[in-house]
C-alpha positions as CSV (number, residue, x, y, z in Angstrom):
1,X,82.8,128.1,91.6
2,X,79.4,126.8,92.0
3,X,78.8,125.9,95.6
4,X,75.7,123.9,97.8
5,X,73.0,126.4,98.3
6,X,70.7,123.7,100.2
7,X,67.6,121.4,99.6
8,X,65.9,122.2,96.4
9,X,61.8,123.5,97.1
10,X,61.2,120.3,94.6
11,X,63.0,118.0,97.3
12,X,61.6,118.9,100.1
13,X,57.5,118.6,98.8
14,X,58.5,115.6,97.6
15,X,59.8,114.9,100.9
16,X,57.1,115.4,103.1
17,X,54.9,113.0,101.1
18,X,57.9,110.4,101.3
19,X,57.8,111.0,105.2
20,X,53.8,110.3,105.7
21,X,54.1,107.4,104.1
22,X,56.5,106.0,105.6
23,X,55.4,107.3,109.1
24,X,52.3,104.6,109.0
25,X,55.2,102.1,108.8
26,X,57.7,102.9,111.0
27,X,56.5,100.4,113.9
28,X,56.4,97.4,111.1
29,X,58.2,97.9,108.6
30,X,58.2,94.5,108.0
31,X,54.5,94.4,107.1
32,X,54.5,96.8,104.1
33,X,53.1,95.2,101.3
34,X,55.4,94.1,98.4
35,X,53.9,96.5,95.8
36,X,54.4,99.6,98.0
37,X,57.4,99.1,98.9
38,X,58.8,98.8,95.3
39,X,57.1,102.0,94.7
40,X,58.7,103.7,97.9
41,X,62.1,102.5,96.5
42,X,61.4,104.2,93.2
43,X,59.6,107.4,94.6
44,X,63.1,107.5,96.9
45,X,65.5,107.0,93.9
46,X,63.9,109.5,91.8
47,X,63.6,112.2,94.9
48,X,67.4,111.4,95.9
49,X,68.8,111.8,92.4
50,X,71.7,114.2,94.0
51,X,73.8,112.6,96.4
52,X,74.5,116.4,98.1
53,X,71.2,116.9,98.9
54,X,70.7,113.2,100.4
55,X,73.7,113.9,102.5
56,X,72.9,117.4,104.0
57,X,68.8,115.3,104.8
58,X,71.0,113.1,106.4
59,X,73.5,115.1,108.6
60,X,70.1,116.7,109.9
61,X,69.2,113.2,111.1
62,X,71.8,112.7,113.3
63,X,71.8,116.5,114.4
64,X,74.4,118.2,112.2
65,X,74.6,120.9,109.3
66,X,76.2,119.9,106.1
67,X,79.1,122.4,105.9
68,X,80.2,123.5,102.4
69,X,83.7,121.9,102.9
70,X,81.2,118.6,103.7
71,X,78.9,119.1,101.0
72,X,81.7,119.4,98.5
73,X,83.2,115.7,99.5
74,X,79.6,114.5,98.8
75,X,79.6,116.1,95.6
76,X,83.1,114.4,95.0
77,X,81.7,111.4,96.0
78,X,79.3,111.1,93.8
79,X,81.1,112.9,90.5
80,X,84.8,111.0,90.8
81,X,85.6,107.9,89.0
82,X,85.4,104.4,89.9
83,X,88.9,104.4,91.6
84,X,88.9,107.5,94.0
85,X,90.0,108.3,97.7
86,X,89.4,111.2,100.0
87,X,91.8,112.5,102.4
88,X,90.1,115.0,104.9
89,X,91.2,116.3,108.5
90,X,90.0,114.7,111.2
91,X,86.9,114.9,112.6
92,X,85.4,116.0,108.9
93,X,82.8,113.2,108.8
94,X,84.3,111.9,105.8
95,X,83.1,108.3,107.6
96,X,80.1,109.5,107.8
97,X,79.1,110.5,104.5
98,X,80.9,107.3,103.4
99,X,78.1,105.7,105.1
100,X,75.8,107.8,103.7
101,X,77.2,107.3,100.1
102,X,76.5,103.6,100.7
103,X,73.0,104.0,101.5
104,X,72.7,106.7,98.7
105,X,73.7,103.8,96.7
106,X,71.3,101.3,97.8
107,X,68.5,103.6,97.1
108,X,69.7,104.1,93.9
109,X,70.0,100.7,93.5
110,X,68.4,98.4,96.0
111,X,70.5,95.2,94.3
112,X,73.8,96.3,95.1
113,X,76.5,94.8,97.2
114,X,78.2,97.7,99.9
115,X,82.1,96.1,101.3
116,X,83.5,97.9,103.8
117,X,86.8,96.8,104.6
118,X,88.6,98.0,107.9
119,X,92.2,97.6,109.4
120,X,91.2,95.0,112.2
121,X,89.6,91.6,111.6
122,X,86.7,90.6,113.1
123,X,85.9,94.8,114.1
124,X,83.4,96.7,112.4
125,X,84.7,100.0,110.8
126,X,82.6,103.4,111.8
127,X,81.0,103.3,108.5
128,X,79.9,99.8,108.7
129,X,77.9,101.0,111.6
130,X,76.9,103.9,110.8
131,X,75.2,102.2,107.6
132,X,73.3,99.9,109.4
133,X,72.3,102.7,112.3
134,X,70.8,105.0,109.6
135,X,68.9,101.7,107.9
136,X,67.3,100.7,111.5
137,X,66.3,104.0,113.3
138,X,66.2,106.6,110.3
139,X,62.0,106.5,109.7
140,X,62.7,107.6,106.2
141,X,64.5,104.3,105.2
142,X,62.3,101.9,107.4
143,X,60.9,100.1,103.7
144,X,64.7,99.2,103.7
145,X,64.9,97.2,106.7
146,X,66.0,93.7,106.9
147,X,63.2,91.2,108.1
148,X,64.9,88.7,110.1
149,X,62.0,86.1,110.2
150,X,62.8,85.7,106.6
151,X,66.1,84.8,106.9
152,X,67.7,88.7,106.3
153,X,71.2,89.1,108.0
154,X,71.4,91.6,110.8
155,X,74.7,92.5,112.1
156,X,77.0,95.3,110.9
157,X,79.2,92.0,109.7
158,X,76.5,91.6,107.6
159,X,73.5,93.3,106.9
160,X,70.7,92.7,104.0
161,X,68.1,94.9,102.8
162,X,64.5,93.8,102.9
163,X,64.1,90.6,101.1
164,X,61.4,92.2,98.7
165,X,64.3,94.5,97.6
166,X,67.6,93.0,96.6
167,X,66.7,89.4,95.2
168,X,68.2,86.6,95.8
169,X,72.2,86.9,96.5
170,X,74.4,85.0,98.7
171,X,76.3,88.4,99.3
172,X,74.7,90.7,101.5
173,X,73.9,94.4,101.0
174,X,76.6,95.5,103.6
175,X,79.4,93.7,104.6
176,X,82.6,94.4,106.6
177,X,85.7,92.7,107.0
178,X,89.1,93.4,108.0
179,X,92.1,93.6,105.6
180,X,93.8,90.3,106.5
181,X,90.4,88.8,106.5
182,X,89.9,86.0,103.2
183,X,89.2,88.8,100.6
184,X,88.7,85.6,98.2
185,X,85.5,85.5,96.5
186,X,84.3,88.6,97.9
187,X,82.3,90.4,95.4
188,X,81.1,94.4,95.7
189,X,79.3,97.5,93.7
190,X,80.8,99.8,96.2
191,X,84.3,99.3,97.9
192,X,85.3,101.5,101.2
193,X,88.8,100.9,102.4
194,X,88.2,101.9,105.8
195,X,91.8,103.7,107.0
196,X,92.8,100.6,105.9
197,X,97.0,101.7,106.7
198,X,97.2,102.8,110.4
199,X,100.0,103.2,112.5
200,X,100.8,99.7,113.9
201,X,100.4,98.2,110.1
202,X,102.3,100.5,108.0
203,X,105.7,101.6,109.8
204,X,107.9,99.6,108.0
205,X,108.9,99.0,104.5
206,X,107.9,95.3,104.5
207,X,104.5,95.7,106.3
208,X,103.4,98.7,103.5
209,X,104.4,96.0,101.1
210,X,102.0,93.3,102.5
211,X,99.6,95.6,103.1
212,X,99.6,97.0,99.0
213,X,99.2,93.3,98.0
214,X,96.7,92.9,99.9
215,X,94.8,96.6,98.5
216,X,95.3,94.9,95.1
217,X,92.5,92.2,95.4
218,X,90.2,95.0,95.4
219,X,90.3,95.2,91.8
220,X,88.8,91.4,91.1
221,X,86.6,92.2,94.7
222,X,85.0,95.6,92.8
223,X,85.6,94.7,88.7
224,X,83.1,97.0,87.4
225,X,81.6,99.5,90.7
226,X,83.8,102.0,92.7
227,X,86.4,101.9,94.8
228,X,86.2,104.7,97.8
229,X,89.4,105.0,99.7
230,X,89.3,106.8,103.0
231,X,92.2,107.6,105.2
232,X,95.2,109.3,106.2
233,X,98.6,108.7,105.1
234,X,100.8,107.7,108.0
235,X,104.3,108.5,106.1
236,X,105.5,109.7,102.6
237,X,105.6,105.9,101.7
238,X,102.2,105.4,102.7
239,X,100.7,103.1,100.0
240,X,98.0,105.4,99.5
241,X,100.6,107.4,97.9
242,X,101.1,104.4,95.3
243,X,97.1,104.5,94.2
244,X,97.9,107.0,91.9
245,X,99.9,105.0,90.1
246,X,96.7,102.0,89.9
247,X,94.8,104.8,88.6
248,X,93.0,106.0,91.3
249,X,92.7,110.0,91.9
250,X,93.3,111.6,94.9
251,X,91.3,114.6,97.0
252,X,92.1,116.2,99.5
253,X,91.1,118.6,102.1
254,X,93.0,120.0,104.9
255,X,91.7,121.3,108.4
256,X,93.8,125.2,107.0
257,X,94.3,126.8,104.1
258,X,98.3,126.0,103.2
259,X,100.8,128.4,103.2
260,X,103.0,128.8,100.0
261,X,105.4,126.4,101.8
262,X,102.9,124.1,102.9
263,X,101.3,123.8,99.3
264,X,105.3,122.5,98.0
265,X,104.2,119.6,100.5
266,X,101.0,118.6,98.5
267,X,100.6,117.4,94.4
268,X,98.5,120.3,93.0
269,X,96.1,118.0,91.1
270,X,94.9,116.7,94.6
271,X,94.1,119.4,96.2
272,X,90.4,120.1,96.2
273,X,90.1,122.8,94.1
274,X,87.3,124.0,96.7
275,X,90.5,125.1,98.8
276,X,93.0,126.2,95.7
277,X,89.7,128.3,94.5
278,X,89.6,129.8,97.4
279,X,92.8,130.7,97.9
280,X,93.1,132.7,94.5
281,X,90.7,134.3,94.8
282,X,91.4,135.7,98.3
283,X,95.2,135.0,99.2
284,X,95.2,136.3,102.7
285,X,93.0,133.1,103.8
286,X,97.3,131.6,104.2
287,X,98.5,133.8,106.9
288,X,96.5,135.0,110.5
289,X,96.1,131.6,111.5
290,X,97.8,129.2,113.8
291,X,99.2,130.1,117.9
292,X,102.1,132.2,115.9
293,X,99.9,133.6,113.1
294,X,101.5,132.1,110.8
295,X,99.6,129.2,109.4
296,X,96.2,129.4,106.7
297,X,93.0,130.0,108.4
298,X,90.2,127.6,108.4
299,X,89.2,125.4,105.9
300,X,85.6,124.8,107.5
301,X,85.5,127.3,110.1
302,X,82.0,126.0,110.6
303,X,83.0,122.4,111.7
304,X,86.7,124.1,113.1
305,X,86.9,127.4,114.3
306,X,90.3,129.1,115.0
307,X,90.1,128.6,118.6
308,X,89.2,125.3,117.8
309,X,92.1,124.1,115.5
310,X,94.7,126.1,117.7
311,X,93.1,123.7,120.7
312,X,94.0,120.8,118.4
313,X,97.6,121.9,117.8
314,X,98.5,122.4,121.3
315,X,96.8,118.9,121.8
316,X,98.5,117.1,119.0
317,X,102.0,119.1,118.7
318,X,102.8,120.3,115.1
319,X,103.6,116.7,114.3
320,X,100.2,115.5,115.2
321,X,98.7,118.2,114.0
322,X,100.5,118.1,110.3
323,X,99.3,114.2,110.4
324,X,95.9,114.4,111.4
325,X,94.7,118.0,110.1
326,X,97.3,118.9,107.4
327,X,97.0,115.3,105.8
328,X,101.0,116.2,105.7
329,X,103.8,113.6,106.6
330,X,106.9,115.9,106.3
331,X,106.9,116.4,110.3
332,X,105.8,112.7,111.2
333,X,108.8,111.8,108.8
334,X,111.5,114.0,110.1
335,X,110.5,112.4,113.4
336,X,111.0,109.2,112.8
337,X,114.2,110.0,110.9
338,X,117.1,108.6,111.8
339,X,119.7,109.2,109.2
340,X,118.8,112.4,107.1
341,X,120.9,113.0,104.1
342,X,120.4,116.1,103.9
343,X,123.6,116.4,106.6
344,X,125.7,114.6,104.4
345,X,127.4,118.2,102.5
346,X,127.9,117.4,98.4
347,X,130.7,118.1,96.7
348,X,132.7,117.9,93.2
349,X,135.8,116.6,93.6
350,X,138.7,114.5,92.4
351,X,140.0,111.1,93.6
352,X,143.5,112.3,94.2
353,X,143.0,115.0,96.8
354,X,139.9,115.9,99.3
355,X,139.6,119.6,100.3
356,X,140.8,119.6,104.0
357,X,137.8,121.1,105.4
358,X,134.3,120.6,104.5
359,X,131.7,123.0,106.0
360,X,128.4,122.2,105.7
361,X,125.4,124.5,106.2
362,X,121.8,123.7,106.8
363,X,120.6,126.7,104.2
364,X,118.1,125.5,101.6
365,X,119.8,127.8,99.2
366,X,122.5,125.7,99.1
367,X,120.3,122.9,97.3
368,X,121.8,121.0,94.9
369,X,120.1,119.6,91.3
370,X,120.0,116.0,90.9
371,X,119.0,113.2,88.6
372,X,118.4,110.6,91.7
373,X,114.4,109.9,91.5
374,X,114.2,107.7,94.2
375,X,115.3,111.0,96.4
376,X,113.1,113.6,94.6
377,X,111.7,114.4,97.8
378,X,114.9,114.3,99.8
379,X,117.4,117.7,100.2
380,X,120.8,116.9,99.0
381,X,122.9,120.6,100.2
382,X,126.1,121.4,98.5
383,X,129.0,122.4,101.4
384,X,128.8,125.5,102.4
385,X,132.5,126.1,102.0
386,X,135.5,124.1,101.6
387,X,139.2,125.0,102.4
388,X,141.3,126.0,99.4
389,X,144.4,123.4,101.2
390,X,143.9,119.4,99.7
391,X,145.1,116.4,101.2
392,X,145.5,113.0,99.8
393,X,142.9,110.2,100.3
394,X,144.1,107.6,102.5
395,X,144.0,104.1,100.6
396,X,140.5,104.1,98.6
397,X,138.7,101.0,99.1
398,X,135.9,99.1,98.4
399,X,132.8,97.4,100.4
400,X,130.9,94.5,98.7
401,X,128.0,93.0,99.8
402,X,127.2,89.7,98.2
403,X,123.4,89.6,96.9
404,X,121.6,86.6,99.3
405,X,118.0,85.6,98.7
406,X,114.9,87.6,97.2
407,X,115.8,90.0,94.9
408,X,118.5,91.1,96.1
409,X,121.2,92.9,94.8
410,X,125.0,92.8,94.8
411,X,125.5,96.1,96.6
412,X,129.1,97.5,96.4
413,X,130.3,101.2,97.9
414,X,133.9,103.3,97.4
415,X,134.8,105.8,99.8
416,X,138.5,107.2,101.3
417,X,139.0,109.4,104.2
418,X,140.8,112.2,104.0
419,X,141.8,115.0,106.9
420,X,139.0,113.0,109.5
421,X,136.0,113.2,106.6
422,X,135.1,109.5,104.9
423,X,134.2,111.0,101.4
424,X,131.7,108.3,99.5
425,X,132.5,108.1,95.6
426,X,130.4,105.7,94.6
427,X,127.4,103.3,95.4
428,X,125.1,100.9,93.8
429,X,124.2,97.7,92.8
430,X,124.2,94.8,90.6
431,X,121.3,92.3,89.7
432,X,121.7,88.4,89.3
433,X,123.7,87.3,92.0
434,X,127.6,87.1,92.9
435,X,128.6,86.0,89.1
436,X,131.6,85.7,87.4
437,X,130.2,88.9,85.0
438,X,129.7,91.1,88.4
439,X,133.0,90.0,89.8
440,X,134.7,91.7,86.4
441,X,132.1,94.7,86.8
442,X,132.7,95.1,90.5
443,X,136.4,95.1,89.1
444,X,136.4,97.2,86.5
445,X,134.5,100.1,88.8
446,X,137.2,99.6,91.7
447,X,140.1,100.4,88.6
448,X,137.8,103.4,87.9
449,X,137.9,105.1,91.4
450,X,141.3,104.1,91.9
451,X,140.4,101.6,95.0
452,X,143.3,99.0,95.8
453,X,141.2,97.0,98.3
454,X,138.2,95.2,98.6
455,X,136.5,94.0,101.4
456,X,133.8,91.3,100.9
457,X,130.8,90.3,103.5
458,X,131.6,86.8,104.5
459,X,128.4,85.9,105.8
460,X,126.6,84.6,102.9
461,X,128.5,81.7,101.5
462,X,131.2,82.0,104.4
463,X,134.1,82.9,102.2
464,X,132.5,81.6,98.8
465,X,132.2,85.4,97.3
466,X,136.0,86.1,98.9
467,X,137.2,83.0,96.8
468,X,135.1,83.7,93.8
469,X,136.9,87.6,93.7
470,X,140.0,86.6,94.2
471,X,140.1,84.1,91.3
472,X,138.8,86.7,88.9
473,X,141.2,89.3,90.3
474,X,144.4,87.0,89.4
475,X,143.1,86.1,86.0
476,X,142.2,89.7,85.3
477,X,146.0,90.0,86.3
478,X,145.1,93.2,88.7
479,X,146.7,94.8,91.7
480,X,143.4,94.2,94.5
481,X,144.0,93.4,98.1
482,X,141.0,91.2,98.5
483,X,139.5,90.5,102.3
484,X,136.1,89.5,104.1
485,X,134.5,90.3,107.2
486,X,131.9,89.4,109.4
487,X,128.7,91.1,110.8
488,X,126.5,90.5,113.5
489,X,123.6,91.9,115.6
490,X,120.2,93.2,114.2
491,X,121.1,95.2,111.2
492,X,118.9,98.1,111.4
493,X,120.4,98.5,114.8
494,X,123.4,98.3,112.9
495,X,123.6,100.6,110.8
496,X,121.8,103.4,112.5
497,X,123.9,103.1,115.2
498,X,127.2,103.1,112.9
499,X,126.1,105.6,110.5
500,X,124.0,108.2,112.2
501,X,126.5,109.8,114.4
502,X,129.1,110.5,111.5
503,X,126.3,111.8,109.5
504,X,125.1,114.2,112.6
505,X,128.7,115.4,112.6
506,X,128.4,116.3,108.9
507,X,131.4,113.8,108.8
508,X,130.1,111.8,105.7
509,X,130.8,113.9,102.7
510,X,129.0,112.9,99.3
511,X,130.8,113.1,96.1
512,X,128.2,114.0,93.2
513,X,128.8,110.7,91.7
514,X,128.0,109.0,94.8
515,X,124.1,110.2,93.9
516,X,124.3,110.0,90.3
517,X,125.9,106.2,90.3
518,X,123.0,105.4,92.8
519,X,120.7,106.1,90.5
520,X,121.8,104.7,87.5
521,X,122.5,101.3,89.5
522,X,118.7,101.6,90.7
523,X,117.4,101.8,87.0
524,X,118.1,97.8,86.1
525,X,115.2,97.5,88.6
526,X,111.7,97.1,87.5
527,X,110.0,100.6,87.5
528,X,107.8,100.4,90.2
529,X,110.9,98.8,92.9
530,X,113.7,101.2,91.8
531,X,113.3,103.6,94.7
532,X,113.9,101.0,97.5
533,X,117.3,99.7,96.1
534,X,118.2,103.1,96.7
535,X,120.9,103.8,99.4
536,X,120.1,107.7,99.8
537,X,116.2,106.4,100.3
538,X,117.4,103.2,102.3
539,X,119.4,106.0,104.8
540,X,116.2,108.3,104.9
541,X,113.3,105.3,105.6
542,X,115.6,103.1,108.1
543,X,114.0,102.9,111.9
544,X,114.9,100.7,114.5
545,X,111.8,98.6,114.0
546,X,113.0,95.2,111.9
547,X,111.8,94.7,108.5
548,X,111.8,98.6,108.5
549,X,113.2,98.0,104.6
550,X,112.4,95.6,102.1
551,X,116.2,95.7,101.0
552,X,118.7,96.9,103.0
553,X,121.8,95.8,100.7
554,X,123.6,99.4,99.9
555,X,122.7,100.9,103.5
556,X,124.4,97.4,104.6
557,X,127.2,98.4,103.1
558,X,128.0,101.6,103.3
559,X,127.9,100.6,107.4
560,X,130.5,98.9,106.8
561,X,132.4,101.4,105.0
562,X,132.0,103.8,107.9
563,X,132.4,101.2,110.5
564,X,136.0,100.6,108.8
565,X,137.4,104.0,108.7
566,X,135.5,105.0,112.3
567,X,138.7,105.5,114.4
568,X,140.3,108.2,111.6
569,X,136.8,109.8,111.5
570,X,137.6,111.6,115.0
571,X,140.2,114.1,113.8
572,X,139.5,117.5,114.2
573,X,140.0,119.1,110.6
574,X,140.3,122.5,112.0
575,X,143.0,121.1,114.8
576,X,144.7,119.2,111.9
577,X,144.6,122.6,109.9
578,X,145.7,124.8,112.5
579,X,149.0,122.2,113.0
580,X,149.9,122.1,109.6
581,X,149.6,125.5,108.9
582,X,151.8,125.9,111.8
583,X,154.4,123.8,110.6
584,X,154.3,125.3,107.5
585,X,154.6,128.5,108.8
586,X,157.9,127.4,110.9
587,X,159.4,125.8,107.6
588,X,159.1,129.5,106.2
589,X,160.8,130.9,109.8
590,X,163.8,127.7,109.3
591,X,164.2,128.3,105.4
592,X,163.1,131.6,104.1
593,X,164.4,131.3,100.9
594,X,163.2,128.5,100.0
595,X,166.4,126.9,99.3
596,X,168.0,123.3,100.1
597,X,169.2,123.1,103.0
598,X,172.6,122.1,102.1
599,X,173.0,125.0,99.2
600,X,171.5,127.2,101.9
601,X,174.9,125.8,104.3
602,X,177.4,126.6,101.3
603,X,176.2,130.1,100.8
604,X,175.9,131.3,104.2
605,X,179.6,129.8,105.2
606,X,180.9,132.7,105.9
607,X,178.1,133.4,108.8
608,X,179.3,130.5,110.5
609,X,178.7,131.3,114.2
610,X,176.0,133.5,113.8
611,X,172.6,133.0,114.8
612,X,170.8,132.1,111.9
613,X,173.4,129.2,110.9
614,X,173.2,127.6,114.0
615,X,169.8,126.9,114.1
616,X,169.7,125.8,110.1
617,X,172.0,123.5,111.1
């Protein structure tokens, strides 16, 4: 591993010539004559070849030391291909040698056009202004300045270099805009999305949506320079997590070195290999950190010491903390979690008879393999235990929700309870509307899990779908109760507030079908919209907030699942165990033998009188 060992002897002799010259200018910069400053630009491009050693001149100027952490984001910076991002803790000065990247790249080429795009409109980002601060008071880069009695713009909105140096160009060397700005016609040699996703516009499903259509213009804004994403991800939807499948690449560098559980948290292939280096070569740099001990030590124990970064976790909480220093969403997630699946115990079982107790545990050991993509992330645990006595289902039954209006689906769950547990069969979905084909298939899968009813959401259409079912039930000639019901209220209100306390209660038990069928419903999406027709992923992403999910339809419908079999869901299982092992047991103590009762009589006539006979009898 090759790292920064400083300013080269060649730099800096070149350097102090560079800074006499421009010294005689620094007061008006504005009267250097045309020929010079061409040759200043040139004498500065060829000095500045390596971005690393512009940066650390540059961290001098405003009264810092380029780190080696630091010094290997410039060298990213400058190496990675035309669609990159960095992801660095906090208070890393990744903005800052952004901005110095974008000056780096005016030098190199005076004609090119910087955008800096930030998450408010009509507010400079901190590398919008910090490019413009190093142009104006930096002596070094006074030939760059803009001349504003020519006509050269002068804000951090928008900023030209000197006249002399770019040409003519109705775009100007550095502009800044906000996301939801008019990205139209924009045009750019070096893109930086600014922490374009923050916390107020990425929370919900629908606003990460808006805000990755909006990402995409980038591509006609930037067609052939590079696009620099800085940020943080803000959950484990963020739609920086989607750039890797635009083709961007992805670095990152936390505030500690991970532990071997914290690495599971990470892809491999984005983890600057300055940190996975490091941590090969000398593995103890995981453990002695942290208030317990029990975190990675530093990363940049220059910029953070240990004292430091503990400061930052009592400040910030281990959520904060995991967020802003860990580049980690696991914590932030769980947080905001309202429904985790992982409380739902799995099991393998029949459609005749449900175990009569399900335990469920919370030990990772008891993980269970899955084919579900759209929950790769998500901890599906087998039950821990489950009593050896069955019990029937009561009547199986079936929700429908009828598809309504963009993309959705027809989303249809089967589930029975059994001993005070609602056990979910199946779930999934079917695409093109509430047709006469998905009326036969929604059939055929109730005659597969045995369901004799079927309850249909009367809101859309008002009784259109109910109508629609029950025709093709009586031409299919089958035995379905067919009903509809209402709903009202805000539905992610809804169904957190139906769902969540039977899933804390460990209540709602999955069948392995349940996540298989999800799946295999979710593939007649397109590829990249499979995940969020998901109901396992729908359950894990819901929030309060509306518009929390882009489509709602299976999570809609498994409320209403639970919401029917509610007032059976209160039975204690090991109460209703403990009584029916008690009758049993006082069958045994009435009949011994086993025997009918009136055989029993016939045999024993000759006891008449006795104890045992009277109370047989």
């Amino acid at each position: 591993m090759q790292e920064y060992t400083g300013i080269r002897a060649i730099t800096l002799d070149r350097l102090e010539l560079l800074h006499t010259r421009c010294m005689r200018w620094r007061d008006e910069p504005e009267a250097i004559p045309q020929q010079e400053r061409q040759e200043l630009a040139m004498l500065f491009q060829a000095t500045f070849s390596d971005f690393v050693e512009f940066a650390d001149l540059g961290m001098q100027f405003l009264g810092f030391k380029l780190t080696p952490m630091q010094a290997d984001i410039a060298s990213y910076m400058q190496s990675c291909g035309n669609k990159s991002m960095v992801q660095a803790q906090r208070g890393e000065a990744k903005s800052t040698l952004a901005a110095l990247f974008a000056v780096w790249t005016l030098i190199q080429n005076c004609s090119s056009r910087v955008l800096v795009v930030s998450a408010a409109a009509g507010q400079a980002s901190d590398v919008a202004r910090m490019i413009v601060r190093l142009i104006q008071q930096w002596t070094l880069l006074c030939w760059m300045r803009a001349d504003k009695s020519a006509g050269d713009r002068y804000s951090t909105e928008s900023y030209d270099l000197h006249w002399h140096l770019r040409g003519v160009d109705k775009t100007a060397s550095v502009t800044c805009i906000g996301i939801n700005a008019n990205l139209q016609g924009k045009r750019a040699d070096l893109l930086i999305p600014d922490d374009v996703e923050t916390q107020k516009n990425a929370m919900t499903q629908v606003q990460r949506e808006q805000l990755a259509l909006l990402t995409k213009e980038f591509a006609a804004i930037c067609t052939h320079g590079k696009i620099l994403y800085l940020g943080t991800p803000q959950t484990k939807d963020s739609i920086y997590k989607q750039l890797r499948n635009r083709g961007y690449s992805i670095r990152i560098w936390m505030g500690r070195y991970p532990t071997q559980d914290e690495l599971k948290h990470y892809r491999q292939d984005e983890v600057a290999p300055f940190i996975l280096e490091r941590i090969q070569e000398d593995p103890s740099l995981q453990t002695g950190g942290g208030i317990t001990g029990q975190r990675g030590q530093s990363t940049d124990p220059v910029r953070y010491s240990e004292e430091d970064l503990q400061e930052k976790e009592l400040e910030y909480g281990d959520e904060g903390f995991s967020l802003q220093f860990m580049l980690d969403t696991t914590l932030s997630d769980l947080a905001r979690q309202r429904i985790r699946v992982q409380d739902m115990p799995v099991i393998s079982a029949g459609y005749d008879f449900a175990p009569e107790a399900v335990h469920w545990s919370g030990d990772e050991r008891l993980r269970i393999q899955h084919s579900n993509q759209a929950c790769a992330s998500e901890l599906f645990l087998a039950a821990a235990q489950c009593s050896t006595e069955y019990v029937p289902y009561s009547q199986i039954t079936m929700f429908v929700d009828p598809a309504g209006a963009g993309g959705d689906e027809v989303a249809f769950c089967i589930g029975a309870e059994a001993a005070g547990y609602l056990h979910l069969f199946s779930t999934g979905g079917l695409s093109g509307g509430f047709t006469e084909e998905n009326c036969l298939h929604l059939i055929q899968i109730a005659e597969e899990y045995g369901a004799k009813s079927m309850h249909l959401e009367r809101n859309m259409g008002h009784g259109t779908a109910t109508a629609l079912m029950l025709n093709c039930i009586r031409t299919a000639g089958k035995d379905i109760a067919v009903s509809d019901y209402y709903v009202t209220g805000q539905k992610e209100r809804r169904i957190i507030d139906t769902i969540a306390p039977v899933v804390r209660r460990h209540k709602l038990v999955l069948h392995k079908s349940a996540i298989d069928d999800d799946w295999r419903y979710c593939l007649q999406q397109p590829d990249n919209k499979r995940q969020q027709f998901s109901l396992f992923r729908q359950l894990s992403d819901i929030t309060y907030d509306r518009g929390s999910l882009l489509h709602d339809d299976r999570a809609d419908c498994l409320q209403a699942l639970v919401q029917h079999f509610v007032a059976m869901l209160g039975v204690d299982a090991n109460a209703a165990q403990t009584k029916r092992q008690q009758a049993v047991f006082k069958d045994f103590l009435d009949n011994p033998t086993g025997l009918p009762v009136q055989a029993t009589r016939r045999d024993t006539g000759s006891q008449r009188g006795r104890k045992g006979y009277s109370r047989l009898r």
